[in-house]
KERO-721947 format. One record per residue: residue in three letters; chain; residue number from 1; x, y, z of N, C-alpha, C in turn. Coordinates in pm, whole numbers. Layout:
PT_res_chain_n_n_xx_n_yy_n_zz_ca_xx_ca_yy_ca_zz_c_xx_c_yy_c_zz
PT_ala_A_NUM_X_Y_Z_X_Y_Z_X_Y_Z
...
This chain:
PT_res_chain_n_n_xx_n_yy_n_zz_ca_xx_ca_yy_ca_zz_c_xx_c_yy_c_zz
PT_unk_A_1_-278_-3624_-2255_-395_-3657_-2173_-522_-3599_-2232
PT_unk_A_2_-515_-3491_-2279_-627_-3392_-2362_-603_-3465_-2531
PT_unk_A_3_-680_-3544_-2561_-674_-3574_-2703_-808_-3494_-2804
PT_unk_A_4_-798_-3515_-2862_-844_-3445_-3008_-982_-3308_-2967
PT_unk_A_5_-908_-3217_-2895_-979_-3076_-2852_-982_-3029_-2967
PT_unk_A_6_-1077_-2979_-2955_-1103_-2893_-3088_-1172_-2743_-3057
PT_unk_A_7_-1239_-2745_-2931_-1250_-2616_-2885_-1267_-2592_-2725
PT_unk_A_8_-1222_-2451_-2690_-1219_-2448_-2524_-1343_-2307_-2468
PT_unk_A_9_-1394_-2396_-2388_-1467_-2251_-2324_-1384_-2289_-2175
PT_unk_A_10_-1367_-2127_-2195_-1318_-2051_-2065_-1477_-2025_-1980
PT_unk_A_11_-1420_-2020_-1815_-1536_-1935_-1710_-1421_-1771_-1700
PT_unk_A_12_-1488_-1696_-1682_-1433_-1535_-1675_-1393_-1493_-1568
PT_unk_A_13_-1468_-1509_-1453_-1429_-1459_-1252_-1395_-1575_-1249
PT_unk_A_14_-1263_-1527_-1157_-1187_-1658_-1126_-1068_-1714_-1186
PT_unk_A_15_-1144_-1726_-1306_-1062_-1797_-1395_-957_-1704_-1487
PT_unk_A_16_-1016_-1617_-1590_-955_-1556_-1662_-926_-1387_-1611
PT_unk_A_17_-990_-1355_-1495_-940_-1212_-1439_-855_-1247_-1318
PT_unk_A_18_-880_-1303_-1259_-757_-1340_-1117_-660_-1443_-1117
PT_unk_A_19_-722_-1550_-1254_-615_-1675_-1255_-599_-1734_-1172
PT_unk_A_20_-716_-1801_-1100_-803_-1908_-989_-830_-1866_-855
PT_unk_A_21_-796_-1707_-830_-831_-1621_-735_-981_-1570_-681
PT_unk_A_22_-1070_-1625_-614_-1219_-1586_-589_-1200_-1440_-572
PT_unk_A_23_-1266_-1399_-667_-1330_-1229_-618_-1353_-1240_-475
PT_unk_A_24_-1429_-1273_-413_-1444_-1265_-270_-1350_-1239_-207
PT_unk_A_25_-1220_-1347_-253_-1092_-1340_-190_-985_-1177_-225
PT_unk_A_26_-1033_-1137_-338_-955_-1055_-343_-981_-943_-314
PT_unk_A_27_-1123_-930_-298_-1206_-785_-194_-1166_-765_-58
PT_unk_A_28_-1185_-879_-40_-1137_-905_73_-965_-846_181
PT_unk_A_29_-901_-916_58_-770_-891_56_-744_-674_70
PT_unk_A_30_-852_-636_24_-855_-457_-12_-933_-412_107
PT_unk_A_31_-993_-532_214_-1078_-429_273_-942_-467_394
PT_unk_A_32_-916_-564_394_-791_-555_531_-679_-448_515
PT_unk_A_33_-653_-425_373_-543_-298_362_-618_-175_363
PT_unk_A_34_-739_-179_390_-735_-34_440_-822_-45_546
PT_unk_A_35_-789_-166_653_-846_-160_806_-956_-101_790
PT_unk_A_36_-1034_-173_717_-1196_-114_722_-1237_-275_866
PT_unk_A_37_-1319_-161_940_-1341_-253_1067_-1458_-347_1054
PT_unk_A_38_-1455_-421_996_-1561_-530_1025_-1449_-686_1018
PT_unk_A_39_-1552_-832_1065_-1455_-892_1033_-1505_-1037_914
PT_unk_A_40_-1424_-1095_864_-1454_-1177_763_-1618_-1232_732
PT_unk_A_41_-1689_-1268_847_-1769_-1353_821_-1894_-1249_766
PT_unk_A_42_-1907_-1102_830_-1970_-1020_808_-1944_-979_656
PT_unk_A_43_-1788_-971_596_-1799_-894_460_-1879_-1034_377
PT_unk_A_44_-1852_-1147_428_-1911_-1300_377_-1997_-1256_312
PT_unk_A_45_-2115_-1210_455_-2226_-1166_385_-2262_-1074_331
PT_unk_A_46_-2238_-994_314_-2201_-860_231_-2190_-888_126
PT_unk_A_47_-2079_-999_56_-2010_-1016_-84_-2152_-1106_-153
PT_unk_A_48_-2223_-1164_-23_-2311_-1278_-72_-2480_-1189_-105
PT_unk_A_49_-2473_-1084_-54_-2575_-1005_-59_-2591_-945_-218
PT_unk_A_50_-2475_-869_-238_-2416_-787_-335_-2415_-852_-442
PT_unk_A_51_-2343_-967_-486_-2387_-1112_-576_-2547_-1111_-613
PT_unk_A_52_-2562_-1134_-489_-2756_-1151_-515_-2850_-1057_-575
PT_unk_A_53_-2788_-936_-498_-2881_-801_-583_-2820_-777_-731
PT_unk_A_54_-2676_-795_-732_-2663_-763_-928_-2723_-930_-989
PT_unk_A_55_-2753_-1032_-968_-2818_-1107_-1040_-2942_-1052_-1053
PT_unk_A_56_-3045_-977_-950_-3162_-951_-967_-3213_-855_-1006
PT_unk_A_57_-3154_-728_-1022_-3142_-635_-1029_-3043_-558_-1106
PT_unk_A_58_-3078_-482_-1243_-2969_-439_-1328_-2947_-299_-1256
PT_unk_A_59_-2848_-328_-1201_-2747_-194_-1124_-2646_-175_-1236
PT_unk_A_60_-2617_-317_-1331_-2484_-325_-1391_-2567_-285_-1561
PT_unk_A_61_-2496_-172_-1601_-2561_-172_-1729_-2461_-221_-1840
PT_unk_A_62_-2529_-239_-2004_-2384_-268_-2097_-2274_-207_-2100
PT_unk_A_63_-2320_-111_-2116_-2171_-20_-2080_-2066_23_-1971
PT_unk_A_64_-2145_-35_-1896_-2047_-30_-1777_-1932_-135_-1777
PT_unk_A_65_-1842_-49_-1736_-1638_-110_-1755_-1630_-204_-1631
PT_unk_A_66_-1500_-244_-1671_-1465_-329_-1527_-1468_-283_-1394
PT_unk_A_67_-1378_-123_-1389_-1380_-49_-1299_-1514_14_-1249
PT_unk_A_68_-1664_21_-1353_-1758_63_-1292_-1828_-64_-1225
PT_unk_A_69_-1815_-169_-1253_-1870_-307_-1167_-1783_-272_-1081
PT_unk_A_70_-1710_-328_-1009_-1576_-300_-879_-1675_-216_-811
PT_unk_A_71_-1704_-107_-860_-1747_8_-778_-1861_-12_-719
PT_unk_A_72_-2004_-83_-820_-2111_-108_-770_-2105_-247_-667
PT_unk_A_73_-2013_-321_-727_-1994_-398_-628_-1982_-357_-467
PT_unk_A_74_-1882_-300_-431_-1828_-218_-361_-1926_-147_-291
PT_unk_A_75_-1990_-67_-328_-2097_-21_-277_-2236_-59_-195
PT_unk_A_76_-2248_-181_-303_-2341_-255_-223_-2344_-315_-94
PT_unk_A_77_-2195_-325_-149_-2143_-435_21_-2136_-363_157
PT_unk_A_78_-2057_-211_119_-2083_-139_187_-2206_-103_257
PT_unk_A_79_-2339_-80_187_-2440_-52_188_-2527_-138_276
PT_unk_A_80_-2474_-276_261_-2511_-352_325_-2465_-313_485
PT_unk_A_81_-2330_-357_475_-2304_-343_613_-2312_-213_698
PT_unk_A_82_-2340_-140_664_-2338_-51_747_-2542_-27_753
PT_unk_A_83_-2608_-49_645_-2793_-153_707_-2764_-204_814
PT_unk_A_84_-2651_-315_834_-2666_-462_962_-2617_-337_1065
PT_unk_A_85_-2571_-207_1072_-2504_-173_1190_-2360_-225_1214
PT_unk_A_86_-2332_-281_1075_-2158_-334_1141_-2041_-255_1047
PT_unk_A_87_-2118_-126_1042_-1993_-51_953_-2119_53_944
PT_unk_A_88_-2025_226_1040_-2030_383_963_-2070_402_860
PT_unk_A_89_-2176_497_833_-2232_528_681_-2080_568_654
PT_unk_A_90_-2041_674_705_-1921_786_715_-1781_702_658
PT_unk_A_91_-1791_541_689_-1613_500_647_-1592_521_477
PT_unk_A_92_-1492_527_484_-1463_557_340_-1428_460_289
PT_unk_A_93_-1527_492_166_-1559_367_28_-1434_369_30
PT_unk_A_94_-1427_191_-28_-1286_122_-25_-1271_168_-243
PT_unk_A_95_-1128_162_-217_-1077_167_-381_-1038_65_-432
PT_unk_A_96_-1110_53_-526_-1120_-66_-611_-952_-52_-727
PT_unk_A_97_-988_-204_-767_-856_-251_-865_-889_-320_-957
PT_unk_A_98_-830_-342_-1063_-827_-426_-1154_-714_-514_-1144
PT_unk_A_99_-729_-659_-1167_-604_-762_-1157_-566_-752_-1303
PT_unk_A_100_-455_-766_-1320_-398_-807_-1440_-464_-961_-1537
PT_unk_A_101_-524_-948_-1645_-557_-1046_-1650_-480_-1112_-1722
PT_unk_A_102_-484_-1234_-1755_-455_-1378_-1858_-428_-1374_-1974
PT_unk_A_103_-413_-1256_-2032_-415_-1217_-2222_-362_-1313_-2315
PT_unk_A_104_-183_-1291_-2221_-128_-1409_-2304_-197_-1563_-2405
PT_unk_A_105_-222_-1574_-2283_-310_-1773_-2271_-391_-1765_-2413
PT_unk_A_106_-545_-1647_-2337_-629_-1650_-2433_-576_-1667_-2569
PT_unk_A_107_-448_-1513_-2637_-437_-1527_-2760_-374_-1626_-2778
PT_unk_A_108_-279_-1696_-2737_-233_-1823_-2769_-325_-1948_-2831
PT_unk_A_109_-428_-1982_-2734_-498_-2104_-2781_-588_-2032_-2902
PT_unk_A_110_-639_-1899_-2908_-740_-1842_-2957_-671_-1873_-3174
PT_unk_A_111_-550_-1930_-3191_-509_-1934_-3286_-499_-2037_-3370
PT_unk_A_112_-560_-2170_-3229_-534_-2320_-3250_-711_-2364_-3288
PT_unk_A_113_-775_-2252_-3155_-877_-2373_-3067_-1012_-2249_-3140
PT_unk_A_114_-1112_-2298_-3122_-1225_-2223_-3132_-1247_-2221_-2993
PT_unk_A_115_-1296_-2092_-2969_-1301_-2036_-2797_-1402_-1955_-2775
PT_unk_A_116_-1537_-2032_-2659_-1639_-1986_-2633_-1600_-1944_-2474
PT_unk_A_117_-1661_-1810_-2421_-1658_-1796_-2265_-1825_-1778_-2227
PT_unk_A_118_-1813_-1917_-2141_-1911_-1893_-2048_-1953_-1887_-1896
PT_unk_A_119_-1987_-1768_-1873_-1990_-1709_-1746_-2152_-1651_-1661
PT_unk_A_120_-2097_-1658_-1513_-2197_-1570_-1488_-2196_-1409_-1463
PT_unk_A_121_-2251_-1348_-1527_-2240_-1214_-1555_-2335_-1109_-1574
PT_unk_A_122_-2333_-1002_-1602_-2452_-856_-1537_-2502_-872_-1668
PT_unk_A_123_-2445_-869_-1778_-2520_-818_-1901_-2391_-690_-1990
PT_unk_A_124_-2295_-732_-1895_-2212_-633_-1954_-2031_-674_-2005
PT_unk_A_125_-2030_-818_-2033_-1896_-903_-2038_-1847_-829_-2155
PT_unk_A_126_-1933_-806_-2273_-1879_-798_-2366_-1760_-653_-2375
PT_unk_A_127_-1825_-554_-2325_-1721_-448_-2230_-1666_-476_-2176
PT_unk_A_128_-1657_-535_-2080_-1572_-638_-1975_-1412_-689_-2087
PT_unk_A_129_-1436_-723_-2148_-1372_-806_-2223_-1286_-706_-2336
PT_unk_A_130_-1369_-610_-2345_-1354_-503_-2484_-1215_-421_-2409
PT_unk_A_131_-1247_-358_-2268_-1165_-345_-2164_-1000_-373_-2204
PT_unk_A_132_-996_-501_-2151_-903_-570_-2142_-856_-673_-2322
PT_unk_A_133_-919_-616_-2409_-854_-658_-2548_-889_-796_-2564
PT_unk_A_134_-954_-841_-2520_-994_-990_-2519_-1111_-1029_-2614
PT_unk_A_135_-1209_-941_-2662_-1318_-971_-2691_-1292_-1023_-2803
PT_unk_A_136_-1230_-1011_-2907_-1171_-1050_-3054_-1145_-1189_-3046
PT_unk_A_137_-1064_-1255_-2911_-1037_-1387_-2904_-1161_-1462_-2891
PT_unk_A_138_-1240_-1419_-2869_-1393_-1511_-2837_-1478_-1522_-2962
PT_unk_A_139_-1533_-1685_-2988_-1595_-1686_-3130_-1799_-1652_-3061
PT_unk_A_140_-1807_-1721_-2943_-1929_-1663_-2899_-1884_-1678_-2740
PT_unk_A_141_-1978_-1565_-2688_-2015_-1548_-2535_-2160_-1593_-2507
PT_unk_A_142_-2155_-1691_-2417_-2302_-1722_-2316_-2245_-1662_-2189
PT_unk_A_143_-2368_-1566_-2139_-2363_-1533_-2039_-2491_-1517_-1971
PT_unk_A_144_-2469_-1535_-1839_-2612_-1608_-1790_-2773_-1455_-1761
PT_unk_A_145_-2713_-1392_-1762_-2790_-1236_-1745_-2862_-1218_-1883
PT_unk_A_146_-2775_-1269_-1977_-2874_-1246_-2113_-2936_-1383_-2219
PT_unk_A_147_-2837_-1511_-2164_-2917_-1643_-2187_-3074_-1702_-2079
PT_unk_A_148_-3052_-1633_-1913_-3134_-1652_-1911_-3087_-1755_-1768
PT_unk_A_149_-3021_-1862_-1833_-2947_-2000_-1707_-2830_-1935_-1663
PT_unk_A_150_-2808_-1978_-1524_-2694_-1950_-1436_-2647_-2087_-1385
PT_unk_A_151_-2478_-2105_-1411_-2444_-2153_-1308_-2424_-2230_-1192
PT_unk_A_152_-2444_-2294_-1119_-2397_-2433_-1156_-2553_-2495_-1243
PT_unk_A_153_-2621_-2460_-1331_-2720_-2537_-1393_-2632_-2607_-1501
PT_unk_A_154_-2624_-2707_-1543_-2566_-2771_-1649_-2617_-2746_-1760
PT_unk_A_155_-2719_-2665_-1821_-2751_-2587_-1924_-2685_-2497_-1988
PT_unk_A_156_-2653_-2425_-1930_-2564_-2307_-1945_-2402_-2379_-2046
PT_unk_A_157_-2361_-2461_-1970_-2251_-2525_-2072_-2323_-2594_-2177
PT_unk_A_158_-2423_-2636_-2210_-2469_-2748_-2318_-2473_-2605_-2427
PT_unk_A_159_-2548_-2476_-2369_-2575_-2362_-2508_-2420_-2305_-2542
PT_unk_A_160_-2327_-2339_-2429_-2151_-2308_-2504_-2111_-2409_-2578
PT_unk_A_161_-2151_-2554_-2544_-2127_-2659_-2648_-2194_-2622_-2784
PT_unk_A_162_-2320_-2629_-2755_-2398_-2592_-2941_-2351_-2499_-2976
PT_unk_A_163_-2258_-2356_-2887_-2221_-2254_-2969_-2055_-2288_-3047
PT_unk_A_164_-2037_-2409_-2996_-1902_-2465_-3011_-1938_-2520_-3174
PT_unk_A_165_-2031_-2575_-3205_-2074_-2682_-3290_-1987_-2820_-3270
PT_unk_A_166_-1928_-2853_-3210_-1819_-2970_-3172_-1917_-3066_-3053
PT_unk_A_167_-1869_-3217_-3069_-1954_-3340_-2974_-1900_-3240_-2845
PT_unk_A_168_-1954_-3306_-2731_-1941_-3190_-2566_-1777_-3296_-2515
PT_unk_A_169_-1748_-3377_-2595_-1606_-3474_-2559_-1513_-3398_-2611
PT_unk_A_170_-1523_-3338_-2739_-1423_-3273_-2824_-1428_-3145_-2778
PT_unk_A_171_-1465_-3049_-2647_-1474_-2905_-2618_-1420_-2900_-2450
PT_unk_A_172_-1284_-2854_-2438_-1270_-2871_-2303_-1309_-2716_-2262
PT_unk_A_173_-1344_-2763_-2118_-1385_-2666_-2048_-1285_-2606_-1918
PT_unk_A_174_-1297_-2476_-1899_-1145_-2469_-1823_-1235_-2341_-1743
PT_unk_A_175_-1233_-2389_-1569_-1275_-2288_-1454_-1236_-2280_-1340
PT_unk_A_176_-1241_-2222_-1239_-1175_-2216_-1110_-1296_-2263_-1031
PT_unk_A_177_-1403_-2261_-1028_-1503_-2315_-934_-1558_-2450_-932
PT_unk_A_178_-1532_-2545_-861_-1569_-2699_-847_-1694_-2684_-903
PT_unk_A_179_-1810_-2608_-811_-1928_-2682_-792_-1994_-2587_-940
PT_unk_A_180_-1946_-2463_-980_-2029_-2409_-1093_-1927_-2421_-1214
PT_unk_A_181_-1850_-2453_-1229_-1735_-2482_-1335_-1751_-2661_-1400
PT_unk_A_182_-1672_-2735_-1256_-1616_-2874_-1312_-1709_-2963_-1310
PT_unk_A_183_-1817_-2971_-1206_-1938_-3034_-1199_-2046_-3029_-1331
PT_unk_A_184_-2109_-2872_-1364_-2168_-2914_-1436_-2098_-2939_-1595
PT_unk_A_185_-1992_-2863_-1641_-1919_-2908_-1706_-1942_-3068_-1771
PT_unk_A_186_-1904_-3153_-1649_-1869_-3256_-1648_-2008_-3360_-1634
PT_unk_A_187_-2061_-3301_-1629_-2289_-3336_-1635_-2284_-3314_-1743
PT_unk_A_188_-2258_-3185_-1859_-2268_-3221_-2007_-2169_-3319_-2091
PT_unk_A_189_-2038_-3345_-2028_-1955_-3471_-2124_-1855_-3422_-2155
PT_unk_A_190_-1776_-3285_-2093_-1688_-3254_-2160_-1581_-3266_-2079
PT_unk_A_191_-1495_-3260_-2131_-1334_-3257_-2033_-1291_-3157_-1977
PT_unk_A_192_-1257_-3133_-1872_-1248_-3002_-1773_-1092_-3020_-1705
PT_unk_A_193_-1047_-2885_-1745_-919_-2836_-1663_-979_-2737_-1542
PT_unk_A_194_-929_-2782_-1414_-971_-2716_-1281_-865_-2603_-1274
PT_unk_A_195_-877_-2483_-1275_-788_-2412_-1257_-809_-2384_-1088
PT_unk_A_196_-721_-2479_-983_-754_-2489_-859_-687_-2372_-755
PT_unk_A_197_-758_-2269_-724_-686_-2185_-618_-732_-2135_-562
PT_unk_A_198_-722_-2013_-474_-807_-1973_-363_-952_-1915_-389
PT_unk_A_199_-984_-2042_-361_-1156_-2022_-346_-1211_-1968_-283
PT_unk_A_200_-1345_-1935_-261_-1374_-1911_-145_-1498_-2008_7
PT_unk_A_201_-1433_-2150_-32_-1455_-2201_71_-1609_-2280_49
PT_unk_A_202_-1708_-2400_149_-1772_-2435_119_-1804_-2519_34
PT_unk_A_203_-1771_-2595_-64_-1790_-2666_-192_-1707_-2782_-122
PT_unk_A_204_-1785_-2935_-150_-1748_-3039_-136_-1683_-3058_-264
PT_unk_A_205_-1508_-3124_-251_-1484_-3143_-376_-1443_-3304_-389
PT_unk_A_206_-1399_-3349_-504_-1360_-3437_-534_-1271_-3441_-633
PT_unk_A_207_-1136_-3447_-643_-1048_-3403_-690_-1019_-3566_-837
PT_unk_A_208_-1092_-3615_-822_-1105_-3696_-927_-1204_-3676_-953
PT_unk_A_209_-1286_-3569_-1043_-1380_-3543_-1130_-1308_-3504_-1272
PT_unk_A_210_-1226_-3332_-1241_-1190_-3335_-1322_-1111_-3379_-1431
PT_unk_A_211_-1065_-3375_-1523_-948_-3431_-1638_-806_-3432_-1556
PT_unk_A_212_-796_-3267_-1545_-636_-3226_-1497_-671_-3119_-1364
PT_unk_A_213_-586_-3097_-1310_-559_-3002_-1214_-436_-2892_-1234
PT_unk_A_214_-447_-2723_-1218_-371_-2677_-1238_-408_-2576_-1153
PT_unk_A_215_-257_-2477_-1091_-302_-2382_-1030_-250_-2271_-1068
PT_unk_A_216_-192_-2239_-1203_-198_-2123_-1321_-225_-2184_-1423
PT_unk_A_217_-296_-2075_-1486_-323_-2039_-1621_-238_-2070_-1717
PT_unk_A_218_-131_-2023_-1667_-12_-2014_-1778_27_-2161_-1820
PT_unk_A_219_14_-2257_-1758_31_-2400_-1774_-102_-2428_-1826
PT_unk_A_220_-173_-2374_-1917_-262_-2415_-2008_-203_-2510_-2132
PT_unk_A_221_-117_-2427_-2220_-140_-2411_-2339_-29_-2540_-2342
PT_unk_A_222_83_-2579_-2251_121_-2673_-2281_34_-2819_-2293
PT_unk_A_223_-36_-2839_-2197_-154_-2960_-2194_-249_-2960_-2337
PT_unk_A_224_-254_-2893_-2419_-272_-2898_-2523_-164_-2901_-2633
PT_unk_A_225_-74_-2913_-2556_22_-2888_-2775_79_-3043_-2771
């Protein structure tokens, strides 16, 4: 079904750290195990606050690790809610995790395919990535904190295509988010694997946009061989 690929950009949240799991969803998942008292729609906004201030605001520096994002993350949200009055200065900061990520996959195709990741991010992926042994598999990173475009803009994939040097037909694109992944993706010309799983909600989809549908990672590398 995937004919003559010649290179893949990966999206990073979502996709290649949870393996189609929304961050949202999985904060989430940490604040119910430790019965921190607020309830969903409130951390909503919290997660949506926290998002907003690290796009605008460098809280996140280069050097900061996976585990020090988690934290600022974390904090903010906190910070927030307990501003709205719906959460104790006093509760205790929640403890953060790292998911196991995707390694396998990456080095696999990384031997066939030329492999760009483009994401939205603080300014600090390349640590991110250094982290978790990944950075070696990547021939370039666009990331939107230091290109400048975010997300769902369909720009942002056209500067991973030119970093591809390949037509935008010959570069599949592979993400967990409809509306900032497969959409604009699919506005520049390229072929898109949906890595489809718990989202976090909101996004009109249409399940005939993308190429393929998958809901692991690990069923990548066959759709290519």
């Amino acid at each position: 079904m995937l004919k003559d690929i010649k290179g893949v950009i990966f999206d990073y949240g979502g996709t290649i750290d949870t393996n189609s799991r929304h961050w949202a969803e999985v904060l989430w998942s940490k604040y119910a195990e430790y019965h921190v008292p607020v309830d969903k729609e409130s951390f909503r906004e919290a997660y949506v606050f926290a998002e907003r201030a690290l796009a605008k605001y460098p809280f996140v520096r280069p050097q900061h690790n996976f585990h020090d994002v988690l934290s600022i993350k974390t904090k903010l949200q906190v910070e927030y809610l307990a501003e709205q009055g719906k959460l104790p200065m006093d509760e205790r900061m929640l403890q953060t995790y790292a998911k196991q990520v995707t390694r396998p996959v990456v080095e696999a195709l990384s031997g066939k395919y030329k492999l760009v990741l483009v994401s939205n991010f603080y300014g600090n992926i390349q640590t991110i990535l250094k982290d978790f042994g990944l950075y070696a598999f990547f021939d370039d990173i666009i990331e939107s904190s230091v290109v400048g475009v975010r997300k769902p803009d369909p720009a942002i994939y056209r500067l991973g295509v030119e970093a591809m040097g390949y037509e935008a037909c010959k570069v599949l694109v592979v993400g967990d988010s409809f509306s900032k992944d497969v959409v604009p993706a699919k506005q520049v010309g390229c072929p898109v694997v949906w890595l489809k799983g718990e989202g976090w909600g909101g996004e009109v989809i249409d399940e005939s946009l993308p190429d393929v549908i998958i809901t692991d990672l690990a069923g990548l590398p066959a759709l290519l061989s």
